[in-house]
C-alpha positions in Angstrom: 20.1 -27.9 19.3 22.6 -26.4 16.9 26.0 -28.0 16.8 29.6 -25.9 16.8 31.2 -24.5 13.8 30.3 -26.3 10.4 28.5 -29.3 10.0 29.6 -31.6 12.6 26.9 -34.1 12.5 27.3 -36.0 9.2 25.2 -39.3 8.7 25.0 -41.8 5.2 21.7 -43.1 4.3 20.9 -45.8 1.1 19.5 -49.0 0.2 21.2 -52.0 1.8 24.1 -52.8 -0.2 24.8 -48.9 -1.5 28.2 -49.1 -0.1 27.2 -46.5 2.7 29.0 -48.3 5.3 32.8 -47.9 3.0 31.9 -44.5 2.2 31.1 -43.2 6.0 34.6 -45.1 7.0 36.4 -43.4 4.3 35.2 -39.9 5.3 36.2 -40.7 8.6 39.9 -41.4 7.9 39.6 -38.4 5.3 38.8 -35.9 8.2 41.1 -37.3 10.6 43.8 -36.9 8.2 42.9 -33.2 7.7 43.4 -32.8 11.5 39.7 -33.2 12.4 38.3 -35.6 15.9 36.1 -37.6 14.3 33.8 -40.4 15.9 32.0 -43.1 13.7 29.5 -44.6 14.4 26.4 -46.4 13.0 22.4 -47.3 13.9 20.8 -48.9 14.6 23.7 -49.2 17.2 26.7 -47.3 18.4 26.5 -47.7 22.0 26.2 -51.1 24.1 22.4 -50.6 24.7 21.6 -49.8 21.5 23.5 -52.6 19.8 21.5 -55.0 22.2 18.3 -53.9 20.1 20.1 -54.0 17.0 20.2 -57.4 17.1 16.3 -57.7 18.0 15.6 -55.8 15.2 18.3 -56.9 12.2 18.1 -61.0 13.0 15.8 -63.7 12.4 12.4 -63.5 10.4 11.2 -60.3 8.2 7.4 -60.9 10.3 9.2 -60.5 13.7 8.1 -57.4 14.7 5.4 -55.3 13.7 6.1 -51.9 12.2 4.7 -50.2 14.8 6.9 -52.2 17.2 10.0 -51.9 15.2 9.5 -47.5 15.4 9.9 -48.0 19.2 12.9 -49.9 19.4 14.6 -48.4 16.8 13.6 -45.2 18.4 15.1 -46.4 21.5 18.1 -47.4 20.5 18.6 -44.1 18.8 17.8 -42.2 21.7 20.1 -44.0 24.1 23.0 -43.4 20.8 22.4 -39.7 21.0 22.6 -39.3 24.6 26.0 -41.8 25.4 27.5 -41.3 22.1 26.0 -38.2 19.3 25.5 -35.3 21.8 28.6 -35.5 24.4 30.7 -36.2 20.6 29.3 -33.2 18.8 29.7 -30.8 22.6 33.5 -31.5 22.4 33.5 -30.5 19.5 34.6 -33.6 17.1 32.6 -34.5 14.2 30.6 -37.4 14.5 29.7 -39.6 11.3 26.9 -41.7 11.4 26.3 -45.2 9.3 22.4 -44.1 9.0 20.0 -42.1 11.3 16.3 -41.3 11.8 16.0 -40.9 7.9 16.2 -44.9 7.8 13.6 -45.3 10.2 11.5 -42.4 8.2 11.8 -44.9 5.0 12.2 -48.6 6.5 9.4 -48.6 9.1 7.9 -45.4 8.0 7.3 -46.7 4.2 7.8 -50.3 4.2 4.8 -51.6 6.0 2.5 -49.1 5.5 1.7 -45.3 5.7 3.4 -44.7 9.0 5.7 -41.5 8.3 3.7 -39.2 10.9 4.3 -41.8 13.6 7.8 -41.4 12.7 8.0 -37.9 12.9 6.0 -37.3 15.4 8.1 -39.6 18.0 11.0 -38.3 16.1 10.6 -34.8 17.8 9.3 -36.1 21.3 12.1 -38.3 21.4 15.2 -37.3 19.5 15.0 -33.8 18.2 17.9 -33.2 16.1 18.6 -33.7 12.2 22.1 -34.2 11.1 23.9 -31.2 9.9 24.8 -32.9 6.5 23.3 -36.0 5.0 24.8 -38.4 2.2 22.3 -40.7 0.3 24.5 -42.9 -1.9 21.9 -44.1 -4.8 22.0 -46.9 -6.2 20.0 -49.3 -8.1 18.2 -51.8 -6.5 19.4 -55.4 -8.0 22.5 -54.7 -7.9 22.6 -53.2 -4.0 20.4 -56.1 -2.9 22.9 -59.0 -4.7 25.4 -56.9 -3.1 24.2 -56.8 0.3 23.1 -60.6 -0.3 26.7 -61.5 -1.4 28.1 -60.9 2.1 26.4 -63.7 3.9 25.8 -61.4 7.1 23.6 -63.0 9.5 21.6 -59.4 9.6 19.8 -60.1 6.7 15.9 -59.1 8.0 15.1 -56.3 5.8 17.2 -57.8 2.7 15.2 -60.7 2.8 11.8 -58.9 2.1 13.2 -58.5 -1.2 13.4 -56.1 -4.4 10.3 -54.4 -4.7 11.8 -53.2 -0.4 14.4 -52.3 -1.7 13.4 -50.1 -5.5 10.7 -48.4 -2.8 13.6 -47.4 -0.6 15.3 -45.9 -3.4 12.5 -43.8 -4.5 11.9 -42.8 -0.8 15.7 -41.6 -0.1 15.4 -39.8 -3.5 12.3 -38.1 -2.4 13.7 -37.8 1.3 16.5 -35.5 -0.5 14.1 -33.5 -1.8 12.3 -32.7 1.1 15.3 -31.7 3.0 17.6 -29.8 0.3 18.9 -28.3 2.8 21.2 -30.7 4.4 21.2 -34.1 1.5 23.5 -34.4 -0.9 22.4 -36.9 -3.1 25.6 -38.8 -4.5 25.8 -41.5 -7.2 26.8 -44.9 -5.7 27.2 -47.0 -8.8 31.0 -45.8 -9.4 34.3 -47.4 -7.9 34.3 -46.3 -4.1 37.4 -44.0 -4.5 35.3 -41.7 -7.6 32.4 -41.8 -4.9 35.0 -40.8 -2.1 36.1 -37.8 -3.8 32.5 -36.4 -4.4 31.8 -37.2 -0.7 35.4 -35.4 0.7 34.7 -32.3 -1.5 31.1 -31.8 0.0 32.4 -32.5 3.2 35.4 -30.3 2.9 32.3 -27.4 1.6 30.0 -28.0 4.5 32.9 -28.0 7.3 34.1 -24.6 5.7 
């Protein structure tokens, strides 16, 4: 599945508290100002279904599900995203911008509990089968994304609250994630004011769009 002209599916991965979420909105209202239909959007989430399971999967205790439990909902709830919100988006032709994707899965449940990448993958092309066009990892060291993400008091605190070492392994994985797909990451430097980060994010944008 290809999409239109340019890279119209654009997604933001990072550790919690990398300022992802600011940076996905402000490339949203930087595209619509340059005349572009943008949706945003986010996962796990986006459409009614799928924020049901968000909240089975982001609340209460850090032992709540099993890894291998947690790759079938959040699979789930990305499938039903892509087919009521991604794919009819991106076949109109707008531009759809997604607060994280399957590369979060590949890292959270795919890394955090074990070596479970293949399963991943594997239900990742029987299931989803698409990549984004262009991906953003906003980097950014651990402490200061986890006291970050800490600092807002959100009640969807499951994966913050297992902690630092999560979180330094989740950097390490998006870094090596970016290297596995050159292709489509753009690996950009989160530890600036969000307008500096902005900038770097509009310009690649801007690039990829053509």
């Amino acid at each position: 599945m290809s999409s239109q002209s340019g890279a119209r599916f654009i997604t933001f991965e990072g550790i919690d508290g990398s300022g992802k979420s600011t940076q996905a909105r402000l490339l949203a209202e930087h595209l619509s100002a340059a005349g572009h239909d943008v949706v945003l959007t986010r996962e796990p989430g986006g459409s009614p279904g799928a924020e049901e399971i968000r909240r089975l999967v982001l609340e209460g205790d850090p032992d709540r599900w099993s890894a291998e439990t947690e790759i079938l909902l959040f699979t789930a709830a990305r499938r039903d995203h892509l087919e009521r919100v991604i794919e009819p988006a991106l076949k109109a032709g707008k531009v759809v911008i997604s607060d994280r994707f399957a590369d979060s899965t590949r890292m959270y449940q795919g890394l955090s509990r074990g070596d479970l990448r293949a399963v991943v993958d594997k239900l990742h092309a029987l299931m989803i089968g698409r990549e984004p066009d262009l991906t953003f990892v906003i980097d950014m060291d651990p402490e200061t994304g986890l006291a970050r993400a800490k600092g807002r008091n959100g009640t969807e605190e499951r994966f913050e609250d297992f902690g630092t070492g999560l979180q330094r392994k989740m950097r390490a994985g998006f870094l090596a994630l970016a290297a596995e797909f050159p292709g489509r990451c753009r690996v950009i430097d989160g530890a600036r004011p969000a307008e500096a980060v902005a900038r770097d994010v509009a310009a690649a944008a801007d690039r990829a769009l053509g």
